[in-house]
TITORRO-358562 format. One record per residue (C-alpha): x, y, z. Coordinates in steps of 0.2 Angstrom, whole numbers, padded with zeros to 4 digits, always signed. Layout:
<rs>
XYZ ...
</rs>
This chain:
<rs>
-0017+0115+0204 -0029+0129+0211 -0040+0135+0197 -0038+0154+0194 -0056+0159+0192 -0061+0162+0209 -0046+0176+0205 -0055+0183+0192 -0068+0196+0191 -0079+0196+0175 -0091+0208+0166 -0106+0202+0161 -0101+0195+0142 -0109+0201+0126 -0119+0191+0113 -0105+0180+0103 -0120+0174+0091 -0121+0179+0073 -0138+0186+0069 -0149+0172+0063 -0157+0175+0046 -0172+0163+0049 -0190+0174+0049 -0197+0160+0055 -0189+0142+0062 -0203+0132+0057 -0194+0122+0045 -0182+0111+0055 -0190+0108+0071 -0190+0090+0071 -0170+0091+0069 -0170+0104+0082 -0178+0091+0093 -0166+0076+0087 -0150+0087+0090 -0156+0090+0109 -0160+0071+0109 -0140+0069+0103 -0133+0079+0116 -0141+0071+0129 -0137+0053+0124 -0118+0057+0123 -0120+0067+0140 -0104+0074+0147 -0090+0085+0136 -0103+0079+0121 -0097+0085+0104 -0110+0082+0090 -0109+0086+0072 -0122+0093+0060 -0116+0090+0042 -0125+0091+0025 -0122+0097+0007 -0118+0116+0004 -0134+0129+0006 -0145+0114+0017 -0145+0125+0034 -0131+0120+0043 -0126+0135+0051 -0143+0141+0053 -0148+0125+0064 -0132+0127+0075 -0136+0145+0078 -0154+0142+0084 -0150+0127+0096 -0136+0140+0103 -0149+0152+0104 -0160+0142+0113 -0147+0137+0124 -0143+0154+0128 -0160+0158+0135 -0157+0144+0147 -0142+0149+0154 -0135+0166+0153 -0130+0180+0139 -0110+0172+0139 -0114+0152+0139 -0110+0151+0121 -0096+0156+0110 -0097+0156+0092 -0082+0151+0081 -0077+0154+0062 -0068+0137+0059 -0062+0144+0042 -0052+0155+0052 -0040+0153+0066 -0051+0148+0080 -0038+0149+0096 -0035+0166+0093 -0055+0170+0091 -0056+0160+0110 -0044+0170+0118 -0051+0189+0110 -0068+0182+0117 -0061+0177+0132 -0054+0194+0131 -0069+0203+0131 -0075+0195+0149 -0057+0198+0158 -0051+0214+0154 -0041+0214+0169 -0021+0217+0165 -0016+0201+0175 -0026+0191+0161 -0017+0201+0147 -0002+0200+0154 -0004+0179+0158 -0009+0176+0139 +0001+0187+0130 +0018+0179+0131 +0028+0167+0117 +0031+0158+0131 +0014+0150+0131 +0011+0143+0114 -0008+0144+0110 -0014+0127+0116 -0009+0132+0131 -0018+0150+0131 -0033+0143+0123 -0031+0128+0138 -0030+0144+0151 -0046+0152+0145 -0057+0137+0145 -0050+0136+0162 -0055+0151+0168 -0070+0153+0157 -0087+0159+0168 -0095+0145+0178 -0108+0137+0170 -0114+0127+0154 -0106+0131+0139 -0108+0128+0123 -0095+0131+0109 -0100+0132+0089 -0087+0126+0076 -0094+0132+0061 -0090+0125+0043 -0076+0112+0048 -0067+0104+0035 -0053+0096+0045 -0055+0091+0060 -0039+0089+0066 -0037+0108+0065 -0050+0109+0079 -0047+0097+0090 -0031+0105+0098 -0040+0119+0106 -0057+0106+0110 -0064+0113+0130 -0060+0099+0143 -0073+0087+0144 -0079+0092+0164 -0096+0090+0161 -0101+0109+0158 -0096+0111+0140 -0104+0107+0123 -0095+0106+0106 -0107+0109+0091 -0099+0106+0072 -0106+0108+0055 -0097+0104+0041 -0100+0098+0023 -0096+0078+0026 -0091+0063+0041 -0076+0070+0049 -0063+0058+0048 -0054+0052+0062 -0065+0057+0075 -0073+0044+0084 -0079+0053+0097 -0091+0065+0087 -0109+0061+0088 -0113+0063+0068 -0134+0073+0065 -0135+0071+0045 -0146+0084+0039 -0155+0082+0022 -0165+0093+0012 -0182+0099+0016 -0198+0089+0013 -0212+0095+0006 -0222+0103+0021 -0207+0110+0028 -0199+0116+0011 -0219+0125+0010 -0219+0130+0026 -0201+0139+0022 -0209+0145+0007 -0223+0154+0015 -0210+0161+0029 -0205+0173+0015 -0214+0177+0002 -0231+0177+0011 -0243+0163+0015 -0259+0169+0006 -0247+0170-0008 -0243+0154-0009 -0258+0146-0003 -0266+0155-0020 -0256+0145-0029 -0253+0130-0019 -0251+0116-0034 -0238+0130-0042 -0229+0133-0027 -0227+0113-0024 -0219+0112-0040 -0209+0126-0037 -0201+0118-0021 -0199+0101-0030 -0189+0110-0043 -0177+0118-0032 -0172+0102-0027 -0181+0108-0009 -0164+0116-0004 -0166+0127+0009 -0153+0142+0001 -0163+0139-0017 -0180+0143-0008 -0174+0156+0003 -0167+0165-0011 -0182+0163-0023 -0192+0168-0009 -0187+0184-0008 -0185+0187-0025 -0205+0184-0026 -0206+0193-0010 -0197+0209-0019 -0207+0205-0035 -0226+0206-0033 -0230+0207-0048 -0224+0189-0053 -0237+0175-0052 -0228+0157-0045 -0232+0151-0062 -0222+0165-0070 -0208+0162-0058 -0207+0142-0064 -0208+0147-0081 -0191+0161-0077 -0182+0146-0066 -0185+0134-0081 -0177+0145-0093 -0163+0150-0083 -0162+0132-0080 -0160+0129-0098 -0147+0143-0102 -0136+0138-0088 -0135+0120-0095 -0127+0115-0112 -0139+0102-0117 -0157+0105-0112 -0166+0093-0099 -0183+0089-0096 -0191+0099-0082 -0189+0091-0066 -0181+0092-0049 -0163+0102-0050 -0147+0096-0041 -0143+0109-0024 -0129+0119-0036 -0142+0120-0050 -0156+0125-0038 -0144+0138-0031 -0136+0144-0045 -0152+0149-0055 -0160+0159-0039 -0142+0167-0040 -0144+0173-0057 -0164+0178-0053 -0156+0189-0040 -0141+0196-0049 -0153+0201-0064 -0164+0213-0052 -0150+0221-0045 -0143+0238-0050 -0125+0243-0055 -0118+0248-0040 -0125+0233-0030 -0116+0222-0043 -0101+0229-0042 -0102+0228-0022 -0106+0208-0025 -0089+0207-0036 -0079+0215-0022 -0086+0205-0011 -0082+0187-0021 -0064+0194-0020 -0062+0190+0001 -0060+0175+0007 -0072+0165+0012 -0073+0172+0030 -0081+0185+0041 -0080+0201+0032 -0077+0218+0041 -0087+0231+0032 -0072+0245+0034 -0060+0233+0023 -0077+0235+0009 -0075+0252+0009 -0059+0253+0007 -0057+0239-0007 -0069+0246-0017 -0063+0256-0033 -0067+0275-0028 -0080+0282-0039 -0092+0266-0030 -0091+0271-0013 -0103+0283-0011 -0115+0271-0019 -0111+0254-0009 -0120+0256+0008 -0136+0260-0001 -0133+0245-0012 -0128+0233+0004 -0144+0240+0013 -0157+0241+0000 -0154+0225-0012 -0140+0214-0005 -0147+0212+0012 -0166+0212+0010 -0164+0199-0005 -0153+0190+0008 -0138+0189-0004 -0127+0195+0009 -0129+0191+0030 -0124+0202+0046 -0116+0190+0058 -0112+0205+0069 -0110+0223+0069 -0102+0229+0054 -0096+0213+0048 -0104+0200+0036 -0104+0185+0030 -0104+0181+0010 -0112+0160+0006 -0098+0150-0001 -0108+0145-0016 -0114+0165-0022 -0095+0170-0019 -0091+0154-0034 -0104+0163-0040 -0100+0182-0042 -0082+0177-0044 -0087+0171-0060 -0097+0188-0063 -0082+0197-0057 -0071+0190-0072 -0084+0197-0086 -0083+0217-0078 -0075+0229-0089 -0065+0235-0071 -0061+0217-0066 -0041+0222-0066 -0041+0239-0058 -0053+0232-0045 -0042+0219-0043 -0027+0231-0039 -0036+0241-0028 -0042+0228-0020 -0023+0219-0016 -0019+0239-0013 -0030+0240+0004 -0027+0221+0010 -0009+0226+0007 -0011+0243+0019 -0022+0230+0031 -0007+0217+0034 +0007+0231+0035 -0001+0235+0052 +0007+0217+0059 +0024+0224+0069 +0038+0215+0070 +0031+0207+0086 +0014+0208+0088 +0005+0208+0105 -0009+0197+0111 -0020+0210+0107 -0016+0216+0090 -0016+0197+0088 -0035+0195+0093 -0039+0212+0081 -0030+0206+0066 -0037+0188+0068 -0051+0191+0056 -0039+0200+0043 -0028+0185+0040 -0039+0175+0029 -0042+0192+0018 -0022+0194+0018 -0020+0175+0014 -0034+0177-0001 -0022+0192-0009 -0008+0178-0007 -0012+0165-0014 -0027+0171-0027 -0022+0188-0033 -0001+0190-0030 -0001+0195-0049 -0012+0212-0046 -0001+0215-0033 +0011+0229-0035 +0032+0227-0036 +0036+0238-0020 +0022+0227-0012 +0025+0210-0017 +0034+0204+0000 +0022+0211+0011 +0008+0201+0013 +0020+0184+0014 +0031+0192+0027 +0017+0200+0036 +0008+0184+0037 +0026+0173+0042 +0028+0184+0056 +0008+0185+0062 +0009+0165+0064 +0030+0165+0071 +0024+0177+0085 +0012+0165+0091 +0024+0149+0089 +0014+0141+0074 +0031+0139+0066 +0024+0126+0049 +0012+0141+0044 +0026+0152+0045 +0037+0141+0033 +0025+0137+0021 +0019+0157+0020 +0040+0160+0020 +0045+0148+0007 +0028+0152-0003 +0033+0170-0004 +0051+0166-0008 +0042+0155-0022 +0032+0170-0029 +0046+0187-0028 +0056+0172-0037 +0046+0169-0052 +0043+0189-0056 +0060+0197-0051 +0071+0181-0053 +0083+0173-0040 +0096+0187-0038 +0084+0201-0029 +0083+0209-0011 +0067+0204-0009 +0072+0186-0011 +0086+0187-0002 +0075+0194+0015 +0065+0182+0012 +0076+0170+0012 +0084+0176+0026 +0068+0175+0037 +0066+0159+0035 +0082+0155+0039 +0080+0162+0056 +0065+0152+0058 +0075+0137+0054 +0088+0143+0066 +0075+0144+0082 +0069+0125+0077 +0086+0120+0078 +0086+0118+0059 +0105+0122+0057 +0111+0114+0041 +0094+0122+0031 +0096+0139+0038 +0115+0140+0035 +0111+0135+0018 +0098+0150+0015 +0109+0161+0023 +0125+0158+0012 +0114+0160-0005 +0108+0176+0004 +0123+0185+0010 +0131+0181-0008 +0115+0188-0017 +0114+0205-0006 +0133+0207-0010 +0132+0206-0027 +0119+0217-0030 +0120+0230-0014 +0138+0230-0011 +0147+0225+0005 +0143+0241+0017 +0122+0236+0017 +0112+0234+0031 +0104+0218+0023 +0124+0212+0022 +0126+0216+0039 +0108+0204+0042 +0115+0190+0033 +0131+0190+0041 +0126+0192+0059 +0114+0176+0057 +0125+0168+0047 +0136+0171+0062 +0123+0164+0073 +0120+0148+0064 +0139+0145+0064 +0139+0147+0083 +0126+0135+0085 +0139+0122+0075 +0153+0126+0087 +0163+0133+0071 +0166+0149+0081 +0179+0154+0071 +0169+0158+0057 +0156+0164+0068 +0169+0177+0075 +0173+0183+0059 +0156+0185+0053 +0150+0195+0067 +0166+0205+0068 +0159+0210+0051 +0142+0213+0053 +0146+0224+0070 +0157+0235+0059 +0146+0239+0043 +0131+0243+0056 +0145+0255+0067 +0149+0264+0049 +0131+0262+0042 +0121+0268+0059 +0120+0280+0072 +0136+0276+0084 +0121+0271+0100 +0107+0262+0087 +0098+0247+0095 +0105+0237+0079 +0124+0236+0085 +0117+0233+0102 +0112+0217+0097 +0130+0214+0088 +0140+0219+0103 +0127+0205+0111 +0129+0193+0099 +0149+0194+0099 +0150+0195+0117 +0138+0177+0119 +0152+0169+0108 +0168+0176+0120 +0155+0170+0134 +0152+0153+0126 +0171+0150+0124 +0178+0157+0139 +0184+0172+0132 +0176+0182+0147 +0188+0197+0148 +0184+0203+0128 +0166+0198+0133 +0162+0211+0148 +0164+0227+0139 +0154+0222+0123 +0139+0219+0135 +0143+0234+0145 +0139+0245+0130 +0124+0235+0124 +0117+0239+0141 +0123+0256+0141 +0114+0257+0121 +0099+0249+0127 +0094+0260+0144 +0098+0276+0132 +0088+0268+0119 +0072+0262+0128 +0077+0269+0146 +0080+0261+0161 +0065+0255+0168 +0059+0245+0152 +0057+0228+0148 +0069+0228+0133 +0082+0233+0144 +0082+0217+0154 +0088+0206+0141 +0105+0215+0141 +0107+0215+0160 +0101+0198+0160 +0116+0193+0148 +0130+0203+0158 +0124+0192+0174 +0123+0175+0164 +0144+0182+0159 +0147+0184+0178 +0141+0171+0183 +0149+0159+0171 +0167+0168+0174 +0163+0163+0193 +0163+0182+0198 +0146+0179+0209 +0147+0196+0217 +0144+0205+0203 +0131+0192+0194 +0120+0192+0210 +0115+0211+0211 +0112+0211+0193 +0102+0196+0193 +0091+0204+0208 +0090+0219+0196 +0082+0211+0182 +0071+0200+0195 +0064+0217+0202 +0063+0225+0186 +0051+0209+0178 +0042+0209+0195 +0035+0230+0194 +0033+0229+0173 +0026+0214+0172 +0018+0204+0186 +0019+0190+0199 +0010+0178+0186 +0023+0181+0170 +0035+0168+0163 +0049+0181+0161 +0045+0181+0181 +0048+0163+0182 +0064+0163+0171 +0072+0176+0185 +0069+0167+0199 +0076+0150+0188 +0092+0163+0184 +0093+0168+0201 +0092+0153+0210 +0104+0145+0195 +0115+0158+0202 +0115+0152+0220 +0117+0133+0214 +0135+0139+0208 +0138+0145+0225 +0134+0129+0232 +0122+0141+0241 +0108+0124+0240 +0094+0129+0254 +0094+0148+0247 +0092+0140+0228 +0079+0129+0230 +0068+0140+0237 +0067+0149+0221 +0066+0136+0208 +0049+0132+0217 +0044+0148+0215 +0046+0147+0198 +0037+0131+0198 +0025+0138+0204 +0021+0153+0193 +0021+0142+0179 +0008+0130+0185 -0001+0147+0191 -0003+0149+0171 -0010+0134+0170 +0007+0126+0161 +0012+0111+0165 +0024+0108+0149 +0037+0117+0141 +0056+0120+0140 +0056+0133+0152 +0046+0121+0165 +0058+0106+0160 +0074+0116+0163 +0067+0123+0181 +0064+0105+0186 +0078+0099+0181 +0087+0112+0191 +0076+0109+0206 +0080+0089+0205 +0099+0094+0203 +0098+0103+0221 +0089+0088+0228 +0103+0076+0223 +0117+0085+0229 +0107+0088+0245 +0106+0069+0244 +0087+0068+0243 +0088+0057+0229 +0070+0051+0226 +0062+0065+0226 +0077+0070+0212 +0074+0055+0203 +0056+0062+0202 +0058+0078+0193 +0073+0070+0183 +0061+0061+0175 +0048+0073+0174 +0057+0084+0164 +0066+0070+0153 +0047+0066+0150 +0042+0082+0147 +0057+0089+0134 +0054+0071+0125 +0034+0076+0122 +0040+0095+0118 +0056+0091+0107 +0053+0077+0101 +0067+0063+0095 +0082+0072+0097 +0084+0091+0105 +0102+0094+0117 +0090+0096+0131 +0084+0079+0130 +0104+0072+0131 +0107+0083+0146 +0091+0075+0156 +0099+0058+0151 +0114+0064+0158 +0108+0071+0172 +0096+0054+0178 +0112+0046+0174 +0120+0054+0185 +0111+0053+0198 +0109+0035+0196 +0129+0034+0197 +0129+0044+0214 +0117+0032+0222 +0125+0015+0216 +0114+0011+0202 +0131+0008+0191 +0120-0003+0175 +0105+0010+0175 +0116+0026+0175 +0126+0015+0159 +0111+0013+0149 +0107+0032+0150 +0122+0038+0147 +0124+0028+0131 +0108+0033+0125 +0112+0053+0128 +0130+0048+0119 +0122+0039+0104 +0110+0052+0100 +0124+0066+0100 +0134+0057+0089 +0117+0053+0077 +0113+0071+0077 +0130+0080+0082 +0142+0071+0077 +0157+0062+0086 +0168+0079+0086 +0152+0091+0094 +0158+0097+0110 +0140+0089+0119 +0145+0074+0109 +0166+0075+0121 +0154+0082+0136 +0143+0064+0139 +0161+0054+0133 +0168+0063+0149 +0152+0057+0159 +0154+0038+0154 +0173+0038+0156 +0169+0045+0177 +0157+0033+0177 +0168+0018+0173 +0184+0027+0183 +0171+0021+0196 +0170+0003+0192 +0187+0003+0191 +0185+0000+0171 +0200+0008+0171 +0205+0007+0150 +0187+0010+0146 +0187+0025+0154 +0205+0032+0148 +0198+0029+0131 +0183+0041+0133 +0190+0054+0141 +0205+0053+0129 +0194+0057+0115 +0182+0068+0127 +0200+0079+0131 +0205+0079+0111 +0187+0086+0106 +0188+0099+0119 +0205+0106+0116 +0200+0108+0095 +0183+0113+0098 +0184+0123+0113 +0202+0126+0116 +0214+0124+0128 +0209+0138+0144 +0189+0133+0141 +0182+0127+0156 +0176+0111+0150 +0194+0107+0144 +0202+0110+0160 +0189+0099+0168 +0191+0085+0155 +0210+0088+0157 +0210+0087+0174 +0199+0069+0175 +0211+0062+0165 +0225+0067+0177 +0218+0058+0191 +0212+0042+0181 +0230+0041+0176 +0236+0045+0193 +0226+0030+0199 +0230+0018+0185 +0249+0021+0190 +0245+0016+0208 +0236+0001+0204 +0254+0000+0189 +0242-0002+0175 +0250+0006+0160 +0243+0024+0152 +0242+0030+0136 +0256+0042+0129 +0246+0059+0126 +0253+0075+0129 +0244+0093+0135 +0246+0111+0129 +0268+0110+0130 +0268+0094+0124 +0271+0090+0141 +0260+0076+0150 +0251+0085+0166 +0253+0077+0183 +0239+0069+0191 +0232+0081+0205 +0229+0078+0223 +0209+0082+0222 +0196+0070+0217 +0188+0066+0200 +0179+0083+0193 +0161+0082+0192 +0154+0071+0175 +0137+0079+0173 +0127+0093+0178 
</rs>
């Protein structure tokens, strides 16, 4: 595939680096030297790891080899990354910041390319040169890996974390310890002044031996004593020995401290010289998560009568005594251990609950700002919010108010949904169902709305018997207590509706989105977008059974709803002209179906661009369209072109790609090119087995498919073997009444009509013709295909005198055999 970066145009990138802390880097230079030594012994795509205990200058190490890399190469070769937050969105806002360019935007910011694949799109196209990317503070690594740059030679990976990652044999582990002596000295001097310490030389090697030579400890202490004159080193041992001695229960003999002792007494030296305000600014702080931390959420958390007073504080004491550390402009970063710290300080304030609900207050106003469906780049803004929101979630949901209590779980479901990260979704959805649940009890709206959205998410993962389950308790809870004409009824039944749909029990599904459509008509305005999408819904379930004629004027005024609603040339309106096509084209009346699919096509093509998805899935509709019509030469054509946009975006793998290629690979076999079909068959039974896993319909339809063309070209045994596989999966996961279950029945009983397995076949496509008339009825499509394969296997049989089985058809009558040949199997 061509690489797009000779496409791009890029701005000269900003500084990605935090601000270092370091006065001087004189302590660590040997491990400076030993990391290069590293990188070049694993040489290309090296990844290297920098772990050590809490407070031992991790982070402060990776950020001076990045700088030094930086002056070797150019401002954008390194890109800095949070790993306690999510680090493919923070790849794609930086990638952001070089492209600007609206093709970029537009190429990223779809559903349709999960975030593996954006993150893989950006590394792509990333500026040429060496790169190095920082990882800092990993705890897992497995929650890294999937957004790793390729290993081509020109990228770096740098980690610190806190111990070994496991499972990754392919890291180059520097274990970093704490400071010796000289360097612990040298450190020492860096901050509090070297005629200082080299006054009291003998005091000041004592006091680095009783910190434990912990590079946070003697930082810390060092600018205590840098702030304080006044105190000799000896004076300062004697303040650390009885802080020492008050933070344990039983006193110990004056010695070396641990890393958490050594850091906790310089926290306590610290907190003691600050003033009110500054201490009440450090509590606010404990409450974020541990996480980059945008100054304007500080302001705003803060409890009212502090906020004139807590720049002055952040400027004057937090960030001179290096209790709090810029990492870039207006945003800060708080250590792990001195957020334990003041957290434990917060809960001994006279204000520790109203600060609490102030602060949930603000997070609360911070995560209302995620819509429904958040674009790419409200996606990148909000990336550093999460974490904050997630904190309010999980540590402080009892200071959060009643009216406010669903926020933050919903608002967080639908951040990660949006971007296709479906378990966080569940776990925040079932979390928050979890937590309403326990404070209003099970029988409350916001339970049920929760419960609701999570069904849905079940429902796009295919998740059917879970979701209905949800839905059920939900609709019966919302009728209870809201009555039957609610808008949140009308929600439950019209999903409800949707999961039936899904299990071919259409009948309830009618019923159900009959009702829904009617309380949204009574309850709304008669052209609301809401009973747009029920006319939709109810007209895909006249579609899917054949009920065209009932179908066409629902999606006529859910088109007509939509243009008024959004206009005409917009996006939105696509879908519903999209639909109305897909029900022409299924009721075989092309003429119409064709215009409206070059409608949609040319719409996607000016509001969008040449390199979108939604692109692609016109030119797949269209040329789906023209595969009907037996109009092959014209379809193919297009089915390459949208090949070809989706490997334009760097995607090689996904539902949409599989379903294109099977289409393409159905044109070549009925064109009789039957290798290069066999090719792509298996491509996208390959592809939609790595996507979906075990079991998903598609899968069954690529078996049937290969099968297929397997039984065209005389490979009898290998077309059998398929076809038993797709049927034994649909029976497994469907059952043995599901109309895909009748569907690959049909398929094997063609296949065996063709080896003259005469009674084998009648028995399939007996049981494939019962299914279809219960399931589907008696006019569908599929049941008058089924139907009329058994006619002709029957009429055969009775030439060759071999004796049928008595069934009857719609009269009770058996149907005579027609003159044509045996119906298509598959397809």
């Amino acid at each position: 595939m061509k690489q797009q970066s000779d496409k791009l145009s890029h701005k000269a990138p900003n500084n990605y680096l935090p601000y270092s802390n370091a006065i001087e880097f004189i302590d660590r230079q040997e491990e400076l030297r030993e990391l290069e030594r590293r990188f070049e012994r694993v040489g290309d795509g090296a990844l290297v790891a920098i772990t050590g205990q809490r407070g031992i200058g991790k982070t402060e190490l990776a950020l001076q080899y990045a700088l030094q890399h930086q002056e070797e190469n150019s401002p954008g070769s390194c890109i800095w990354l949070d790993a306690k937050t999510d680090v493919g969105i923070q790849i794609i806002a930086q990638f952001l910041k070089i492209y600007q360019e609206a093709e970029v935007t537009r190429a990223l910011g779809n559903k349709a390319l999960n975030l593996e694949q954006q993150v893989a799109y950006c590394w792509q196209n990333w500026p040429e040169g060496n790169v190095l990317a920082v990882w800092d503070d990993v705890a897992d690594y497995q929650k890294i890996k999937p957004y790793l740059p390729p290993k081509n030679g020109r990228f770096q990976g740098l980690i610190t974390a806190t111990k070994r990652l496991e499972n990754s044999k392919s890291i180059e582990h520097l274990p970093l310890d704490v400071l010796d002596e000289a360097g612990a000295l040298a450190l020492l001097e860096a901050v509090a002044g070297g005629d200082r310490i080299q006054g009291e030389i003998a005091q000041a090697k004592e006091l680095c031996a009783t910190l434990g030579f912990l590079p946070l400890g003697l930082d810390l202490v060092g600018h205590y004593l840098a702030t304080q004159p006044e105190i000799s080193l000896a004076e300062m041992l004697s303040k650390l020995a009885s802080q020492s001695l008050s933070e344990e229960s039983e006193p110990k003999p004056r010695g070396n401290m641990t890393a958490q002792q050594a850091a906790k007494v310089a926290f306590e030296l610290s907190w003691q010289t600050l003033n009110d305000d500054a201490k009440q600014l450090g509590c606010v702080l404990s409450l974020f998560a541990p996480a980059p931390i945008p100054w304007s959420f500080v302001e705003k958390a803060t409890l009212v009568r502090r906020r004139e007073q807590i720049v002055p504080a952040r400027d004057n004491l937090l960030l001179k005594k290096h209790l709090l550390q810029p990492i870039d402009e207006d945003i800060y970063r708080l250590h792990p251990l001195l957020r334990e710290f003041w957290q434990e300080k917060m809960e001994t304030s006279d204000l520790v609950e109203a600060q609490k609900q102030v602060f949930c207050e603000n997070l609360i106003a911070v995560a209302e700002k995620i819509p429904h469906s958040p674009n790419l780049q409200l996606i990148c803004d909000m990336a550093i919010a999460i974490p904050h929101i997630a904190a309010i979630a999980t540590e402080l949901a009892e200071f959060i108010s009643h009216e406010d209590l669903m926020t933050p779980f919903a608002r967080l479901a639908r951040y990660y949904e949006s971007q296709g990260f479906y378990p966080q979704a569940e776990s925040w959805r079932k979390l928050g169902i979890q937590v309403n649940q326990d404070r209003f009890g099970s029988e409350h709206p916001y339970v049920s709305t929760l419960a609701d959205n999570l069904a849905v998410l079940y429902l796009s993962q295919y998740r059917y018997q879970e979701a209905e389950q949800l839905l059920v308790q939900a609709l019966q809870i919302n009728q209870k207590i809201l009555g039957n004409d609610h808008l949140l009824v009308a929600q439950n039944a019209n999903n409800l509706a949707t999961v039936y749909q899904h299990q071919e029990r259409y009948q309830d599904a009618e019923a159900l989105y009959l009702k829904a459509l009617d309380v949204r008509r009574r309850m709304l305005e008669p052209r609301h977008i809401e009973i747009a999408v029920s006319l939709n819904n109810l007209g895909t379930l006249y579609r899917t059974v054949g009920r065209y004629e009932q179908a066409e004027p629902l999606f006529l005024e859910a088109l007509a709803i939509r243009e008024r609603w959004f206009g005409k040339d917009n996006i939105e309106v696509v879908v519903a002209i999209a639909a109305l096509a897909n029900l022409y084209r299924e009721w075989h009346r092309y003429d119409k179906a064709e215009p409206l699919y070059k409608q949609a096509l040319h719409l996607r093509r000016n509001l969008l661009s040449e390199l979108h998805p939604d692109v692609a899935a016109s030119f797949n509709s269209l040329g789906r369209l023209y595969q009907s019509q037996g109009r092959y030469k014209e379809a193919e054509p297009l089915f390459v072109k949208a090949l070809e946009i989706w490997h334009g975006l760097g995607v090689q793998e996904n539902p949409d790609v599989a379903t294109c290629t099977n289409n393409l690979a159905e044109i070549y076999r009925v064109l009789g090119q039957y290798r290069e079909a066999e090719v792509l068959n298996k491509q996208a039974l390959a592809i939609r087995k790595r996507f979906w896993g075990e079991f998903h319909p598609d899968i069954c339809q690529s078996l049937n498919n290969l099968a297929g063309l397997y039984q065209v070209s005389g490979r009898y045994e290998e077309a059998e073997s398929l076809f038993l596989q797709a049927l034994e999966l649909n029976e497994r996961y469907l059952g043995s009444e599901h109309p895909d279950t009748a569907y690959t029945m049909n398929n094997i009983g063609c296949l065996y009509y063709y080896q003259k397995r005469y009674r084998e076949a009648e028995k399939l496509l007996v049981r494939s013709l019962d299914i279809r008339e219960r399931r589907l009825g008696h006019s569908h499509s599929e049941t008058v295909q089924a139907r009329h394969n058994l006619n002709y296997l029957w009429g055969e049989m009775k030439k060759e005198n071999i004796p049928t089985r008595a069934v009857t058809g719609k009269k009770g009558k058996r149907k005579k055999a027609k003159p044509k040949g045996l119906a298509k199997g598959f397809g």
